[in-house]
N, C-alpha and C positions, 0 to 999 in steps of 0.2 A: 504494500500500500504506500502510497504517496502522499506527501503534502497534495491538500487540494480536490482527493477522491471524495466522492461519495458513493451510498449505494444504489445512489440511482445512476451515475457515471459509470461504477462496477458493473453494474447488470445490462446498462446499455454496450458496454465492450465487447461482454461475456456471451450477448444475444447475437453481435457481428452484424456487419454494415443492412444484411437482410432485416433487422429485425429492428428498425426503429422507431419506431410506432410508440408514441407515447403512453398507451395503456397497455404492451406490451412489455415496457417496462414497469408500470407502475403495478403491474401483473406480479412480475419480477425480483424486485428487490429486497419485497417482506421473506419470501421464502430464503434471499442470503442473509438475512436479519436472522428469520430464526434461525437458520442453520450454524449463527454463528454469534447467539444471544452469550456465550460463556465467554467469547474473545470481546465483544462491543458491548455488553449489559442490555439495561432498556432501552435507551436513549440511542437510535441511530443513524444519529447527528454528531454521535459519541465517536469517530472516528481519528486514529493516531498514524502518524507516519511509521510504520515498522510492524503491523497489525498482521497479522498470517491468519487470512481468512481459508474456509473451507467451501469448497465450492460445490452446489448441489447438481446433481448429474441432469435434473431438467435445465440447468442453467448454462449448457455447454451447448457449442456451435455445432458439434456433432451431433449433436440430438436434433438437429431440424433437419426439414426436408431439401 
């Protein structure tokens, strides 16, 4: 993670240039939330440069058609 991500930045990357459709992110980003509510807590907005998120397997560019 970097200065400056978010998880909605995250999830639009992670979706690839096909998939940018705003409520396809907004789809999106709750499931890397919870997948990674132990590294970010509640809040997140809560986001640190150096954070080692996990990434959920619907959230990967190989999962689309």
């Amino acid at each position: 993670m970097r200065s400056g991500d978010s998880l909605w930045s995250i999830s639009d990357d992670l979706l690839g240039p096909a998939s940018s459709d705003p409520a396809e992110i907004a789809a999106a980003w709750p499931m890397l939330h919870e997948a990674n509510q132990d590294v970010i807590g509640t809040d997140p907005d809560q986001l640190f440069p150096g954070m080692e998120l996990t990434v959920p397997a619907s959230l990967t560019t190989k999962d689309l058609p």
